[in-house]
C-alpha positions as CSV (number, residue, x, y, z in Angstrom):
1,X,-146.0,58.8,-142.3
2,X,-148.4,61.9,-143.7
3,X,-150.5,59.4,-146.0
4,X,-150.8,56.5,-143.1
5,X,-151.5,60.0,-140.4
6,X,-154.5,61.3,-143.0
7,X,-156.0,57.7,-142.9
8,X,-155.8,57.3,-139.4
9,X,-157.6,61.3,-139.1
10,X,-160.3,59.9,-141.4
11,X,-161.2,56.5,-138.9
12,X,-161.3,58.6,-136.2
13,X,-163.7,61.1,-138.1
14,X,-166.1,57.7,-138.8
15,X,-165.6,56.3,-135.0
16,X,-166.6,60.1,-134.0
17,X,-169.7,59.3,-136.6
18,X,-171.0,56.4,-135.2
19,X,-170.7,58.1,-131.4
20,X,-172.5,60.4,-132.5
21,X,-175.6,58.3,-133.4
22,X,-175.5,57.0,-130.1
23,X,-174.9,60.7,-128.4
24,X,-178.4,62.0,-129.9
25,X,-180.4,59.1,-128.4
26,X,-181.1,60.5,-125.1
27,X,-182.1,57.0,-124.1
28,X,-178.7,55.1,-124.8
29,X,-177.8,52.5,-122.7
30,X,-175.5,52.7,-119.9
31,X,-174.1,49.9,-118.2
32,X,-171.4,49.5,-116.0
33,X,-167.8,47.7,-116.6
34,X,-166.3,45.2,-114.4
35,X,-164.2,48.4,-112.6
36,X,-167.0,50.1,-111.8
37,X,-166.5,52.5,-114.7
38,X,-169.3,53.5,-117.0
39,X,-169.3,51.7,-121.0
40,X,-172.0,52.8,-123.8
41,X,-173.0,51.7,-126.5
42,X,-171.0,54.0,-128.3
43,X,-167.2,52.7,-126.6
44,X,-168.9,49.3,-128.4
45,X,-169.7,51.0,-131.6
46,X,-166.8,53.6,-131.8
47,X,-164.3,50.4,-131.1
48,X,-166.0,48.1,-133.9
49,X,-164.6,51.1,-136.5
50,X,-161.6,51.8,-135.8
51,X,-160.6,48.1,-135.4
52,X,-162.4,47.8,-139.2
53,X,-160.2,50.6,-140.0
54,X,-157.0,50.2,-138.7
55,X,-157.2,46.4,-139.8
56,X,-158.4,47.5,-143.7
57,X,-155.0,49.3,-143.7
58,X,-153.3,45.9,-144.2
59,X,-150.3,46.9,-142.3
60,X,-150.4,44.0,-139.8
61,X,-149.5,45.5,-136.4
62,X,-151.5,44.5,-133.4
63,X,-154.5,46.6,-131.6
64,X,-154.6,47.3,-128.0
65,X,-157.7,48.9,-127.2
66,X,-159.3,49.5,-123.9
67,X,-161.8,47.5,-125.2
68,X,-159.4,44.1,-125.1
69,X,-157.0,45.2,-122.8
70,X,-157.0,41.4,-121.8
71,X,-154.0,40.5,-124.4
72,X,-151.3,39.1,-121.9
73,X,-148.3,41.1,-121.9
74,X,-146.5,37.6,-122.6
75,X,-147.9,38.6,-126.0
76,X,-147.9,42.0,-126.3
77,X,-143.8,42.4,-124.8
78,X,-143.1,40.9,-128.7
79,X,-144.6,44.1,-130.5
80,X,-142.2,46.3,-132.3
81,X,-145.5,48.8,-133.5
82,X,-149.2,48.3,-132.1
83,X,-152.1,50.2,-132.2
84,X,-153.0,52.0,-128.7
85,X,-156.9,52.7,-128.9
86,X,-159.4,54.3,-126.6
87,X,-162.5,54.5,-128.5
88,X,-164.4,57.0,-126.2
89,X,-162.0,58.7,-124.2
90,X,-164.2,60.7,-121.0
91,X,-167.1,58.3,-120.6
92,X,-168.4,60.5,-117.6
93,X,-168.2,63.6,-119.9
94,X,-170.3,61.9,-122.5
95,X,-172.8,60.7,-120.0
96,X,-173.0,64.6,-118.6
97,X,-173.4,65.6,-121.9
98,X,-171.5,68.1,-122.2
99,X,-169.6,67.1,-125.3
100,X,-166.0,67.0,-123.9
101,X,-164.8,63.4,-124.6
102,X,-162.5,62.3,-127.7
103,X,-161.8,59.5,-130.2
104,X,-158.0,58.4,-129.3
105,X,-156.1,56.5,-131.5
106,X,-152.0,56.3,-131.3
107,X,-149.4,54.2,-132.6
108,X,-146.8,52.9,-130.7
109,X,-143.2,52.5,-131.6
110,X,-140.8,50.5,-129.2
111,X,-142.4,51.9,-126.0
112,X,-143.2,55.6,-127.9
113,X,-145.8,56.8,-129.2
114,X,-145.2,57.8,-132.7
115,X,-148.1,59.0,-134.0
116,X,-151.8,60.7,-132.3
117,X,-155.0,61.4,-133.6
118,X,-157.7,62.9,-131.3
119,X,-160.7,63.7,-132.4
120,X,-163.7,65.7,-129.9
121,X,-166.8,64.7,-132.2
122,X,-169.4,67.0,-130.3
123,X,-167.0,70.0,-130.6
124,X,-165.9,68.9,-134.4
125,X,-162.3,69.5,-133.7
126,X,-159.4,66.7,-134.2
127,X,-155.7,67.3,-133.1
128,X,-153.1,65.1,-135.2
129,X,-149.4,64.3,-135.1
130,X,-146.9,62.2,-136.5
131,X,-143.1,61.6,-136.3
132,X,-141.2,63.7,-138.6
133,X,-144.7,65.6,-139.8
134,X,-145.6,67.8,-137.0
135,X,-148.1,69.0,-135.0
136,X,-151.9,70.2,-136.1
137,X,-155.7,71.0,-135.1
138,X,-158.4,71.3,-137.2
139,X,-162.0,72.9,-136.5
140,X,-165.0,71.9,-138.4
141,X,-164.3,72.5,-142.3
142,X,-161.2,75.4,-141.7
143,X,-158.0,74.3,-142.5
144,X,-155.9,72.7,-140.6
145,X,-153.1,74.5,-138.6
146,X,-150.3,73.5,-136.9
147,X,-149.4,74.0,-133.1
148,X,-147.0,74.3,-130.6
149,X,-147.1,74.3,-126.8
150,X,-146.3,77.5,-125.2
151,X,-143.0,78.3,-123.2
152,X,-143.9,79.9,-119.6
153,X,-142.2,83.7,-120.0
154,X,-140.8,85.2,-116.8
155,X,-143.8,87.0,-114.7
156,X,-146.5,85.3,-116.8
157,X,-149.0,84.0,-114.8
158,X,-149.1,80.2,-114.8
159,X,-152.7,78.7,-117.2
160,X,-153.0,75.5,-116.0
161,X,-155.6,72.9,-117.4
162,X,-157.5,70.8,-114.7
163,X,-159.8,67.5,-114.7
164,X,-163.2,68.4,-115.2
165,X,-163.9,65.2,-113.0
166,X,-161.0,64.3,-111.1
167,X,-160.0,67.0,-109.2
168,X,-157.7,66.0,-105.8
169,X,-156.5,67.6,-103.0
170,X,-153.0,66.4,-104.1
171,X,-152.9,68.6,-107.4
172,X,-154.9,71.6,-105.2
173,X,-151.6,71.7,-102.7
174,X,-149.5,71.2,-106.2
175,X,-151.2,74.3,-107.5
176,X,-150.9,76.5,-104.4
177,X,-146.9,75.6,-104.8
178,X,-147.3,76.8,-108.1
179,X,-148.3,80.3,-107.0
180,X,-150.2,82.4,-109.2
181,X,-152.4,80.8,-111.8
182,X,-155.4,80.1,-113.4
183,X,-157.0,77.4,-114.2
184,X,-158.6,75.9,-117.5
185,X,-161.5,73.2,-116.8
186,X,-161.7,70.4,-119.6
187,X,-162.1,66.6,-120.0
188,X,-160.5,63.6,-121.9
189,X,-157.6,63.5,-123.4
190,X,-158.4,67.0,-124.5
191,X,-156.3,68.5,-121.6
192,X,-152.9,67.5,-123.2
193,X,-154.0,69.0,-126.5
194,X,-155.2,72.0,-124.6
195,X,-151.2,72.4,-123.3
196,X,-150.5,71.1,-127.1
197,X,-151.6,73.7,-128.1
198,X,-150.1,76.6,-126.2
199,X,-153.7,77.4,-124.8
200,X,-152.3,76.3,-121.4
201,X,-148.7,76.1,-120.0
202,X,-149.2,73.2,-117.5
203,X,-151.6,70.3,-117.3
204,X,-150.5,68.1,-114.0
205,X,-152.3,64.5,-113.5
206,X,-151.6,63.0,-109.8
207,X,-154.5,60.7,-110.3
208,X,-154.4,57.0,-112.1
209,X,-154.4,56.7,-115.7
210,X,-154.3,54.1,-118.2
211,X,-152.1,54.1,-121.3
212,X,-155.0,53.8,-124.0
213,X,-156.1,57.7,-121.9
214,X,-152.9,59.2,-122.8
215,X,-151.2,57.7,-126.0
216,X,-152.7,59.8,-128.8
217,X,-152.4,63.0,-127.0
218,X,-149.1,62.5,-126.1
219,X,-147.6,61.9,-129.2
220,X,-149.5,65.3,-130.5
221,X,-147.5,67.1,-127.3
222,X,-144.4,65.9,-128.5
223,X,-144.7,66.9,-132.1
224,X,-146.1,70.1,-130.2
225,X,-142.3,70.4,-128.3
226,X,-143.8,69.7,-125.5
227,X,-143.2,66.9,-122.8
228,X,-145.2,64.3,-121.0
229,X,-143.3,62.9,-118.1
230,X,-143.0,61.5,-114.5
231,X,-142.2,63.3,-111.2
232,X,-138.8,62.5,-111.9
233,X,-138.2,63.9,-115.4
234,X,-139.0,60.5,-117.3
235,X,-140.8,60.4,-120.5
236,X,-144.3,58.3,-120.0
237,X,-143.8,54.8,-121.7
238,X,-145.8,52.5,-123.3
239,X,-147.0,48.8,-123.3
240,X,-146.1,48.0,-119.6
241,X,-147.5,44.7,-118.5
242,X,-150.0,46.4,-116.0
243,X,-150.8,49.2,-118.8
244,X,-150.9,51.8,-116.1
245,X,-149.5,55.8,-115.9
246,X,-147.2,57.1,-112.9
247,X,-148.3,60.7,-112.4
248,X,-147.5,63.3,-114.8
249,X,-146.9,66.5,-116.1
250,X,-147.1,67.8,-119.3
251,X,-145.5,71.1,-120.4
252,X,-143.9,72.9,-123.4
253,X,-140.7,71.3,-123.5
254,X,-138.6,74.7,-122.5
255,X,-140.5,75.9,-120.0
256,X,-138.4,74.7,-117.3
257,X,-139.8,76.6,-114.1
258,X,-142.4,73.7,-114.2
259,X,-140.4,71.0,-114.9
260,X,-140.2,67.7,-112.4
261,X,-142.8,69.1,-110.2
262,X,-141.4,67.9,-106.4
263,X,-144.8,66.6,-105.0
């Protein structure tokens, strides 16, 4: 699982490349998918490596990206392992520039996610996790280190990681029921690495999701000992046949004063 988890690092590292090209043309085209949410060229181009990659491998399991999300689940309900794939995760965030969206690529066990790689191109940092391997982030050319999500202590004061761009008035009154906090502001996928990490306790999401937005990350928070899971205590699951996220929560797996949020 190391040898196939340093392969997958290095696709997402040439998907981050070919973003990139697209990143420094102020001029890229923007157009707009058939859900009204913005696609670049560089979902296209990102998607078109990691689908070389992943296929060069020679393993043979399947690729769900948000890029083909059209496979019928009548086909995809037969998968033991698959690919999970969002080749530019935080479209709006590369659109503002500001350098906050991620290459996510997961594999998929059962309904698990077994194995994570997310890669922030602009910010040249890439979290990774496998089954059985652990947990890790590495920045630019330092080595990489591994992580773990941090346990809330009694009287800290709650860090909380928010949507840069969908904040609601649902997760505001959650927060007030939190008490006192503070809040972290970041995009993509990189707010479950951010909790991953033990930079933030708590990173709630009330607002709609797809599967493809949270696969990679999640199996990094796991290998973290942290949790991803529904209002109810349920682990997030994976290849549903509408692809879709409840609402969730993802903490440090003991921190149990913010466990099962009642919304």
């Amino acid at each position: 699982m190391k040898e196939l988890l340093d392969q997958v690092v290095v696709i997402a590292y040439q998907a981050g490349r070919a973003i990139m090209e697209v990143y420094a043309d102020p001029a890229s085209e923007v157009t707009i998918k058939g859900g009204k949410s913005p696609l670049t060229q560089a979902d296209l181009a990102a998607d078109r490596v990691i689908g070389a990659g992943l296929q060069a491998l020679q393993l043979g399991w399947p690729i769900l990206s948000e890029e083909s999300a059209q496979i019928p689940f009548e086909e995809r309900q037969a998968w033991g392992r698959f690919w999970l794939v969002d080749p530019l995760d935080g479209t709006k965030e590369f659109i503002k520039r500001n350098g906050e969206f991620t290459v996510n690529i997961a594999l998929i066990e059962g309904s698990r996610p077994i194995l994570g790689v997310v890669y922030a191109p602009v910010l040249d940092v890439c979290y990774f996790a496998a089954q059985g391997v652990g947990a890790f982030v590495q920045r630019g050319n330092a080595d990489a280190q591994p992580i773990q999500a941090r346990v809330l202590e009694a009287g800290e004061v709650v860090s909380v990681v928010a949507s840069r761009s969908h904040a609601d008035e649902r997760t505001i009154a959650l927060l007030h029921k939190i008490g006192e906090h503070q809040c972290i502001s970041m995009g993509s996928s990189l707010k479950l690495c951010l909790v991953a990490e033990g930079v933030a306790h708590f990173y709630p999401r009330l607002g709609p999701t797809m599967e493809w937005d949270t696969a990679a990350a999640h199996a990094i928070v796991n290998q973290a000992q942290g949790v991803v899971q529904d209002s109810a205590g349920r682990e997030l699951v994976y290849n549903k046949p509408d692809l879709q996220n409840a609402a969730f929560f993802v903490r440090a797996r003991a921190s149990s004063r913010l466990a099962y949020p009642i919304l």
